[in-house]
C-alpha positions as CSV (number, residue, x, y, z in Angstrom):
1,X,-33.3,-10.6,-6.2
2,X,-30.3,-10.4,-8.5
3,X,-29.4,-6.5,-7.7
4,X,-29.5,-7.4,-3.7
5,X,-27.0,-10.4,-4.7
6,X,-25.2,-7.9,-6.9
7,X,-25.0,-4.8,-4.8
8,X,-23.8,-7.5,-1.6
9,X,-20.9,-8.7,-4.1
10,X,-20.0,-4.6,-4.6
11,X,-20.3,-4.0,-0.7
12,X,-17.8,-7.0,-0.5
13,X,-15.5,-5.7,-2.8
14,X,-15.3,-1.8,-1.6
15,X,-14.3,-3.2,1.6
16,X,-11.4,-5.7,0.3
17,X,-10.7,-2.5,-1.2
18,X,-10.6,-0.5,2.2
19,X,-8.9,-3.5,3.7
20,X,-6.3,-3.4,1.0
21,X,-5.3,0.4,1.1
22,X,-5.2,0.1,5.0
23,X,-2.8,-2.8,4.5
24,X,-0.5,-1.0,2.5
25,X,-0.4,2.0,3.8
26,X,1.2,0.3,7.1
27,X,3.8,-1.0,4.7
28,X,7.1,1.3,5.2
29,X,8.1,2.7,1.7
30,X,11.4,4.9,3.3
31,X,9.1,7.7,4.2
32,X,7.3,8.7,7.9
33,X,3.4,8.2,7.4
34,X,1.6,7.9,10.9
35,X,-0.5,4.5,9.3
36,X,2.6,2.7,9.5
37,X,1.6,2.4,13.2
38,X,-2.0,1.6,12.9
39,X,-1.3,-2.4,13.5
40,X,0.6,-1.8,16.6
41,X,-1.0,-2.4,19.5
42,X,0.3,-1.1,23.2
43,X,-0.4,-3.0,26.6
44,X,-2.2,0.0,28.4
45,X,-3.6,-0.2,31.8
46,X,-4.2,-3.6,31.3
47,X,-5.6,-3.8,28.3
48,X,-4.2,-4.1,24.8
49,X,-5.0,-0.8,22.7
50,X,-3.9,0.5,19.4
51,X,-1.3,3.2,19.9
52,X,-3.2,5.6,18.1
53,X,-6.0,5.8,20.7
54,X,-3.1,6.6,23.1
55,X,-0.6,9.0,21.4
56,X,-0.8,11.4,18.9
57,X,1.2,10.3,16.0
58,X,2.6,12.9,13.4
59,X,5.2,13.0,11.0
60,X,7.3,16.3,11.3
61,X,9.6,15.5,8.9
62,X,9.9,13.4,5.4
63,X,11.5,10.7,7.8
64,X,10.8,11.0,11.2
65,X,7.9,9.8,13.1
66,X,7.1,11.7,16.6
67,X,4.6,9.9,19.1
68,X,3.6,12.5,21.9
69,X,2.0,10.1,24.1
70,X,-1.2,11.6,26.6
71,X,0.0,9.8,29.4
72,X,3.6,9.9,29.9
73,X,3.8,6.6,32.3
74,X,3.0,5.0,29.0
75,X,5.9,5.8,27.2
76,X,7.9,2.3,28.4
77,X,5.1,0.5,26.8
78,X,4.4,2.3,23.3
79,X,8.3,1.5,23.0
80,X,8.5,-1.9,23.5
81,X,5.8,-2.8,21.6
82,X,7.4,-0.3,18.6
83,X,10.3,-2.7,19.4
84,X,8.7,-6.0,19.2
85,X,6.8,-5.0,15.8
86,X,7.8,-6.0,12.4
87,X,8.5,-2.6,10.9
88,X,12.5,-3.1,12.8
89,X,12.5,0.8,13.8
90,X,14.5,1.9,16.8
91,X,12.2,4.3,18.8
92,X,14.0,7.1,21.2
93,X,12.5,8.9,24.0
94,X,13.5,11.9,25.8
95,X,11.3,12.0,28.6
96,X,7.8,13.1,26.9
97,X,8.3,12.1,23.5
98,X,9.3,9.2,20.8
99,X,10.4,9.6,17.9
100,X,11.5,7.4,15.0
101,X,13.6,7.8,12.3
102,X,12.4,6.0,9.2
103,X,15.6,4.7,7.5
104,X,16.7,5.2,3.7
105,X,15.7,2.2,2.2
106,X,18.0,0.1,0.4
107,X,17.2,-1.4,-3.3
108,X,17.2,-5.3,-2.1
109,X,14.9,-4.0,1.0
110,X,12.6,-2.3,-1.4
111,X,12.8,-5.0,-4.2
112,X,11.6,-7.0,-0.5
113,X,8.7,-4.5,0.1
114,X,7.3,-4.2,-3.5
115,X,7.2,-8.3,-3.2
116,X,4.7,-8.1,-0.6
117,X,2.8,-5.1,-1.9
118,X,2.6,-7.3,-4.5
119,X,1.2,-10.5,-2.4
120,X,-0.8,-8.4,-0.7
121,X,-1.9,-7.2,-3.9
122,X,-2.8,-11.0,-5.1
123,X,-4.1,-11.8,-1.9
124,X,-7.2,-8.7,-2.5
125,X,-7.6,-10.2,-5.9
126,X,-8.5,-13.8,-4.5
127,X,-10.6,-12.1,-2.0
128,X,-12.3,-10.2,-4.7
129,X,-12.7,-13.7,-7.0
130,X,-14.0,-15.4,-4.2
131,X,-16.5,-12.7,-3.2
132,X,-17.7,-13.2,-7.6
133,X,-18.2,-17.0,-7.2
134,X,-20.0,-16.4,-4.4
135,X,-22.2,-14.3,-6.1
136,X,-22.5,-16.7,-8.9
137,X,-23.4,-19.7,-7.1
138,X,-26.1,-17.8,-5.6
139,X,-27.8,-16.4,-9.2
140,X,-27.4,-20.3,-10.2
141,X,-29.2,-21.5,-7.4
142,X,-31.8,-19.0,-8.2
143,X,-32.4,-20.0,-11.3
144,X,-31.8,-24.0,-10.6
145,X,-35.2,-23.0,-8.3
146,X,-36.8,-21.8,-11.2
147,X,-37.2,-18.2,-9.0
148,X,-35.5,-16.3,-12.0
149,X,-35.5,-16.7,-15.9
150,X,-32.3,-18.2,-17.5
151,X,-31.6,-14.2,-19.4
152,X,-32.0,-12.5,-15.9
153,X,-29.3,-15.0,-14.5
154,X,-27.4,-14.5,-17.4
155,X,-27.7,-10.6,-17.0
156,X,-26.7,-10.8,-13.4
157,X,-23.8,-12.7,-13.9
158,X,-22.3,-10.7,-16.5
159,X,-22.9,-7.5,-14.5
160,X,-21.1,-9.7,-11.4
161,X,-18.2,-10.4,-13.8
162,X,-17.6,-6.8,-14.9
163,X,-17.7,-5.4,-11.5
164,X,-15.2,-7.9,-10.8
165,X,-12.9,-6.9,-13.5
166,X,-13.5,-3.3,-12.6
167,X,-12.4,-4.3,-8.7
168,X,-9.1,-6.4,-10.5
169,X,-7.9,-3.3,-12.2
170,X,-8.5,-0.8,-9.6
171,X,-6.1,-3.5,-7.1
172,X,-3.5,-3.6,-10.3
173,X,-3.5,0.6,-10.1
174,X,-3.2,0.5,-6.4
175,X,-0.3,-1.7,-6.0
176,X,1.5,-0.2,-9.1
177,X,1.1,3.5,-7.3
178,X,2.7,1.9,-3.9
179,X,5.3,0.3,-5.9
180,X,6.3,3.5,-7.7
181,X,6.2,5.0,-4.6
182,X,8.5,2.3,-2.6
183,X,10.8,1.9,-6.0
184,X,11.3,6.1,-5.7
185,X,14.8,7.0,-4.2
């Protein structure tokens, strides 16, 4: 009963995880990287869609982003909603192509950036504190039931709290890589 509570709480985790290195990968750090689109979303044919699933996005250069939609009638639409995103790029089209050009960034933007790296940062850490009380409460109930002994629960929630500090420092080493990357001129 514990390891299914125990192996739930690591499932958890890996995906604040996922969820966490999606997030800040999509967080501009004065370089192209095709994931800084993957929250934008295009009105297609009716239907909202992300605009990888209707251009192909690549980065030919260190700071230029080319979107090569498959439809060209789309075109209007990937740049408006490029437009009414957060990232503040200016997209330009020459008939059958977009393409961005990421700007340098300046110290106060990135000082800006490696702020919310860093919230974002603390936000995966609550997730992953969260996702351990969770598991706590559940070994307590188990053995406030009498369904485990008081050294199993005890095992199980020492195992839950070293997984957890094994998730906190693998955030702490992702955030500091995206900050050295954001703080590199």
């Amino acid at each position: 009963m514990t390891k299914d509570i125990i192996n739930k709480s690591q499932e958890k985790m890996d995906k604040t995880i996922s969820v966490l290195k999606k997030d800040l990968a999509s967080m501009k750090a004065g370089k192209a990287n095709p994931s800084m689109l993957d929250r934008i979303v295009v009105e297609y044919y009716g239907s909202e869609t992300p605009i990888n699933q209707v251009a192909n996005v690549s980065a030919p250069e260190p700071r230029v982003l080319l979107i090569q939609p498959w439809d060209k009638n789309s075109i209007k639409n990937i740049e408006k909603a490029i437009l009414q995103s957060d990232l503040g790029l200016n997209p330009s089209n020459d008939g059958s192509v977009i393409r961005l050009i990421i700007p340098e960034l300046t110290e106060e933007t990135r000082k800006q950036i490696v702020k919310k790296v860093k919230k974002t940062g603390e936000d995966a850490k609550i997730a992953i504190r969260s996702i351990r009380r969770e598991a706590n409460d559940k070994i307590k109930n188990l053995k406030k039931e009498n369904q485990i002994p008081e050294d199993e629960a005890t095992a199980a929630e020492d195992s839950v709290q070293k997984t957890t500090d094994k998730y906190i420092k693998k955030i702490d080493e992702i955030v500091v890589i995206k900050e050295k990357e954001i703080m590199a001129v």
